[in-house]
Short mmCIF file of the C-alpha atoms (twelve columns), coordinates in Angstrom:
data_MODEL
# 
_entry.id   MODEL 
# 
loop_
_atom_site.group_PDB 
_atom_site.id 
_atom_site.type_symbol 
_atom_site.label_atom_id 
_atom_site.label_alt_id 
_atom_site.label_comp_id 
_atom_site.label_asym_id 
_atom_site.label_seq_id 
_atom_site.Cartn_x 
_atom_site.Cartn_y 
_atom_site.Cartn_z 
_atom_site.pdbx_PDB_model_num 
ATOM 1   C CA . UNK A 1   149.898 84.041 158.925 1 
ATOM 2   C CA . UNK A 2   149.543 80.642 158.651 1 
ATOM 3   C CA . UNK A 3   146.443 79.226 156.342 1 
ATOM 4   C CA . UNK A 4   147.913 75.380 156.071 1 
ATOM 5   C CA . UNK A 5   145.755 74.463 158.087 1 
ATOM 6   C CA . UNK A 6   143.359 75.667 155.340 1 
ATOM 7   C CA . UNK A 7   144.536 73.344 152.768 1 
ATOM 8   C CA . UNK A 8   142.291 70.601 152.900 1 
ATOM 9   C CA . UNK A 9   139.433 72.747 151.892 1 
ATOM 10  C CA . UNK A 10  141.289 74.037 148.818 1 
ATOM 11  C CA . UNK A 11  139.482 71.518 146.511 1 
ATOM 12  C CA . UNK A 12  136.213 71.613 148.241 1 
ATOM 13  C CA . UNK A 13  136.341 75.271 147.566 1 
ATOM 14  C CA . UNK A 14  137.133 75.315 144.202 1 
ATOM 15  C CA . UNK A 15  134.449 72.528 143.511 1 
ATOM 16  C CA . UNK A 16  131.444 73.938 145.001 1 
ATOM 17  C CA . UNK A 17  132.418 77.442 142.824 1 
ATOM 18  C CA . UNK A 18  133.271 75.927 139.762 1 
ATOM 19  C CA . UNK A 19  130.458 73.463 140.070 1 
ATOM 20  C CA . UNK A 20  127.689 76.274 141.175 1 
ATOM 21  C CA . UNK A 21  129.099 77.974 137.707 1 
ATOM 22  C CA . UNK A 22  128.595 74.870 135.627 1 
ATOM 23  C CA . UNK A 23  125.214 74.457 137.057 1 
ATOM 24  C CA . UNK A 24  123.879 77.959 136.590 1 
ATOM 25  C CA . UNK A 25  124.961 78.043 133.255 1 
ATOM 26  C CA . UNK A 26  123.608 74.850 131.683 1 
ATOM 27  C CA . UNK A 27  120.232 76.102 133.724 1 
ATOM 28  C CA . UNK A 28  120.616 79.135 131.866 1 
ATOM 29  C CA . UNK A 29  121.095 77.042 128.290 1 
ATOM 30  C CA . UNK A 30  117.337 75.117 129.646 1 
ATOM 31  C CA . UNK A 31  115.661 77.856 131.286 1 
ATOM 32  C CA . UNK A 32  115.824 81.144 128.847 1 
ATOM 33  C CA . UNK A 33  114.668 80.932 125.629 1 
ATOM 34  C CA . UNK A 34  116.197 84.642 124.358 1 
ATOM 35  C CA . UNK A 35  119.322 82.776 124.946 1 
ATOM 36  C CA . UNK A 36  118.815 80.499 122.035 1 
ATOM 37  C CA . UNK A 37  118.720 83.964 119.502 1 
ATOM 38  C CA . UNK A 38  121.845 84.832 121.272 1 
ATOM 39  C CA . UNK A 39  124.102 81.865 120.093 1 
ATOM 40  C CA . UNK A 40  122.369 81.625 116.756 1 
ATOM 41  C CA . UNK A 41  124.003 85.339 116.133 1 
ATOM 42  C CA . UNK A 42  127.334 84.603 117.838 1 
ATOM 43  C CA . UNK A 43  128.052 80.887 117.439 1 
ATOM 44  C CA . UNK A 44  126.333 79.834 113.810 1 
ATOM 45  C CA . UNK A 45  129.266 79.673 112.069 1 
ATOM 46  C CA . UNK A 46  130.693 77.181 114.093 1 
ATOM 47  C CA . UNK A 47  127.661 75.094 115.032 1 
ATOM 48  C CA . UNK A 48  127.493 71.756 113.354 1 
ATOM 49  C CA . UNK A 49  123.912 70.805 114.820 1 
ATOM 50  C CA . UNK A 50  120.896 73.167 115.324 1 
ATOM 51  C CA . UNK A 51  121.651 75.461 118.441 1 
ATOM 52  C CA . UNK A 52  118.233 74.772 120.056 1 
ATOM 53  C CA . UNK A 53  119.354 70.916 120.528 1 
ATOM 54  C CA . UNK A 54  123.218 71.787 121.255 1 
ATOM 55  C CA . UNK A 55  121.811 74.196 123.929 1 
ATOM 56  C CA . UNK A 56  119.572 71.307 125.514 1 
ATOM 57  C CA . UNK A 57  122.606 68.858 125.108 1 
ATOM 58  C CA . UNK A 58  125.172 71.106 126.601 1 
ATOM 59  C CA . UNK A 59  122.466 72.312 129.462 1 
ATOM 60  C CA . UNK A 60  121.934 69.041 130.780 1 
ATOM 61  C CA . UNK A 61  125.634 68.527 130.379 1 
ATOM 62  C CA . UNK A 62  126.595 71.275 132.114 1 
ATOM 63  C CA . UNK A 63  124.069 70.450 135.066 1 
ATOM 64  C CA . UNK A 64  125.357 67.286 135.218 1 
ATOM 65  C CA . UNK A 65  129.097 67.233 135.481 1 
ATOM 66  C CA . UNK A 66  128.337 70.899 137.550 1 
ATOM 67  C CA . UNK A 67  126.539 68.331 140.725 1 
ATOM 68  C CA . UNK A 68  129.534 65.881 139.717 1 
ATOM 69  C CA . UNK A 69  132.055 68.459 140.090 1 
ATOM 70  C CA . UNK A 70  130.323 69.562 143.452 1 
ATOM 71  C CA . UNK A 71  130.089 65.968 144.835 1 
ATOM 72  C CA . UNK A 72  133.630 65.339 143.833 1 
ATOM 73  C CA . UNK A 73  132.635 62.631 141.471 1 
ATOM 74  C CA . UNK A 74  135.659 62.412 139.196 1 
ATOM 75  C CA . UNK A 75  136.269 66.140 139.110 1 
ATOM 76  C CA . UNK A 76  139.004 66.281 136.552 1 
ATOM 77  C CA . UNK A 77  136.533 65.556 133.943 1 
ATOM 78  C CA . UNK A 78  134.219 68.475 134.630 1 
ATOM 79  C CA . UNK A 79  137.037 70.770 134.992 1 
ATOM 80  C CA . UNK A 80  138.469 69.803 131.781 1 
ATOM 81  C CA . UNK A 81  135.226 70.384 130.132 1 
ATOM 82  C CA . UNK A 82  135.021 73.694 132.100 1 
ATOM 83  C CA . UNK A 83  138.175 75.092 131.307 1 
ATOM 84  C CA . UNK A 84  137.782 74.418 127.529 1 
ATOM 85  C CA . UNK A 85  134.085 75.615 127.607 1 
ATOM 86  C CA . UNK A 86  136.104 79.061 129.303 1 
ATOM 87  C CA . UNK A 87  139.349 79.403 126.463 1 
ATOM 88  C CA . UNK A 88  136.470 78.918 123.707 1 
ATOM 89  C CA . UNK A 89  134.367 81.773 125.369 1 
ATOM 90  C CA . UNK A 90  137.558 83.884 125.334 1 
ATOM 91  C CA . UNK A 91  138.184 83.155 121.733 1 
ATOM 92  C CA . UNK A 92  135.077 82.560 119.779 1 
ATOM 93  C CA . UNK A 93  132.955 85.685 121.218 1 
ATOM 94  C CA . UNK A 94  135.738 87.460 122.480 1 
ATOM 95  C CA . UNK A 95  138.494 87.332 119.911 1 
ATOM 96  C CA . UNK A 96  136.595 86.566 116.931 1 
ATOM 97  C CA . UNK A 97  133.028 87.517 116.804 1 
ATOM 98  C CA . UNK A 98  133.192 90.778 119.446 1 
ATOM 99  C CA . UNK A 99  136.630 91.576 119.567 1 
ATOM 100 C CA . UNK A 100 136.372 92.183 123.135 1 
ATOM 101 C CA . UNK A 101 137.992 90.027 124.961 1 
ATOM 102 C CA . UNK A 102 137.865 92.433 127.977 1 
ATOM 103 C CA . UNK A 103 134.107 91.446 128.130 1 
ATOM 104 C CA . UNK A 104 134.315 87.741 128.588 1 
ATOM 105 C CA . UNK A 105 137.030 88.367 131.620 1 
ATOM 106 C CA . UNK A 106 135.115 85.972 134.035 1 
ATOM 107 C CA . UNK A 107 136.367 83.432 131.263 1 
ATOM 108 C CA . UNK A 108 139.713 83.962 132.237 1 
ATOM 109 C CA . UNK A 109 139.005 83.453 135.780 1 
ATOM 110 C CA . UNK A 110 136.474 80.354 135.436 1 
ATOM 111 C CA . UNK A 111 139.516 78.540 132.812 1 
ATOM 112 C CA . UNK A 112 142.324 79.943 135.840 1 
ATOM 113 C CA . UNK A 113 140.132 78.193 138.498 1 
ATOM 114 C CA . UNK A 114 138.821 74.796 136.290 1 
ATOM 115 C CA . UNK A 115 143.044 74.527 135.459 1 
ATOM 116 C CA . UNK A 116 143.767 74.648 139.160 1 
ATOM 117 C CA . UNK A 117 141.063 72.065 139.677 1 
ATOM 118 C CA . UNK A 118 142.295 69.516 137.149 1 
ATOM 119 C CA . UNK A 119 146.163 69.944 137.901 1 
ATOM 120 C CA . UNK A 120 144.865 69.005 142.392 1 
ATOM 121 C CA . UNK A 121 142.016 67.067 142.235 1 
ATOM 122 C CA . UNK A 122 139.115 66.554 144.235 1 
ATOM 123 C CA . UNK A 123 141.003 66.645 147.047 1 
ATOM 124 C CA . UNK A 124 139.557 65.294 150.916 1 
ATOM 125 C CA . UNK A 125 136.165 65.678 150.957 1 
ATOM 126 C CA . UNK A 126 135.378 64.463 147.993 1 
ATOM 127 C CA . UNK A 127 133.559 61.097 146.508 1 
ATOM 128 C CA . UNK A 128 136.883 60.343 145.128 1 
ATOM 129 C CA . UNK A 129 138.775 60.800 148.112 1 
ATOM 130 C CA . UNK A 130 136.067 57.765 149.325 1 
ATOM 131 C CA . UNK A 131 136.087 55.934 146.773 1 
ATOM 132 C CA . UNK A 132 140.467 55.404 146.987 1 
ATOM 133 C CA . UNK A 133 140.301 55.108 151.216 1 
ATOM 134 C CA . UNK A 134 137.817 51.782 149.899 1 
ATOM 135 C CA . UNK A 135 140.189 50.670 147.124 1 
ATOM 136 C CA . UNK A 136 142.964 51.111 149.561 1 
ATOM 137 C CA . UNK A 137 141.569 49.034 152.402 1 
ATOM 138 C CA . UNK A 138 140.347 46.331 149.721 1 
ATOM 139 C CA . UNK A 139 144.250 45.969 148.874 1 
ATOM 140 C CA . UNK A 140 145.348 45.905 152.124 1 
ATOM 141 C CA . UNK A 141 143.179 43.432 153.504 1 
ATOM 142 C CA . UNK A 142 143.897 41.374 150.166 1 
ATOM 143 C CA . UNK A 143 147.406 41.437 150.882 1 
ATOM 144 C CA . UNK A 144 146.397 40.269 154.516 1 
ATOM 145 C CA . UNK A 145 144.797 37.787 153.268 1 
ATOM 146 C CA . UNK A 146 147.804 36.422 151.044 1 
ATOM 147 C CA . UNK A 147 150.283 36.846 153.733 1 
ATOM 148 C CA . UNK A 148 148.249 34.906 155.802 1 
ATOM 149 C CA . UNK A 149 147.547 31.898 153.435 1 
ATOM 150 C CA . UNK A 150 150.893 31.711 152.648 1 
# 
C-alpha cells in the first residue's frame, strides 16, 4: 500500500498530538491544585524556586509553545522543550525517585514523537511553511528587481 500520498500530513499530525499534550499538561500545572503536593514530594530536591510558581511558570509555558506547536509557529522549539520535559520525566520520577520507569512509558512515546518533530519540522501546513513561501517570493522578486535595473 501506498501512504506517500500521506506525507504531507506527517507534521500536521504530529503537531496537533504533541501540541494537544503540551496544552493539557500545562492546564493541568494551572488548573489542579493536588498537583502542586504532588511535585513538592517528587521533585523538591531538584527545585531551585518554590514549586507553586515553577508550576504557574511552566503551565503557561507549556500552554503556550503547546498552541505554537499546533499552529506550526517555530515548532522545533516546542518540541525541544517537549522532548526534554519527556527524558526528565523518565529519569527524575522514573529512575530516581520511583524506580519505575515502566510507569512513566507515555514519556518514552511523547520524547519518540517531540524527536521526530524536531529532526522534520513543521512541515506544509504550518505558519512556518508561510512564513518561507513569503521570504521566498520577497527574494525572488528582489532578484527581479536587480536583474532588471541592471
Amino acid at each position: 500500500m501506498d501512504f506517500s500520498r500521506y506525507e504531507p500530513y506527517e507534521s500536521l499530525i504530529l503537531r496537533v498530538f504533541l501540541g494537544l499534550t503540551l496544552i493539557f499538561w500545562g492546564y493541568e500545572k494551572l488548573a489542579l491544585p493536588k498537583l502542586a503536593d504532588t511535585y513538592i514530594k517528587d521533585y523538591q530536591g531538584f527545585m531551585i524556586i518554590d514549586v507553586k510558581l515553577f508550576l504557574l511558570i511552566f503551565g503557561i509555558a507549556q500552554i503556550i509553545l503547546g498552541a505554537m506547536m499546533i499552529v506550526g509557529f517555530y515548532s522545533r522549539i516546542p518540541a525541544a522543550f517537549l522532548a526534554l520535559m519527556a527524558i526528565v520525566t523518565i529519569i527524575i520520577p522514573g529512575m530516581i525517585i520511583l524506580k519505575d520507569v515502566p510507569h512513566f512509558a507515555y514519556a518514552f512515546a511523547t520524547a519518540g514523537g517531540a524527536i521526530a518533530l524536531f529532526i522534520r519540522g513543521s512541515g506544509a501546513y504550518s505558519l512556518d511553511a508561510k512564513r518561507l513561501k513569503k521570504q521566498q517570493f520577497r527574494e525572488k522578486m528582489a532578484k527581479e528587481r536587480d536583474r532588471v535595473s541592471h
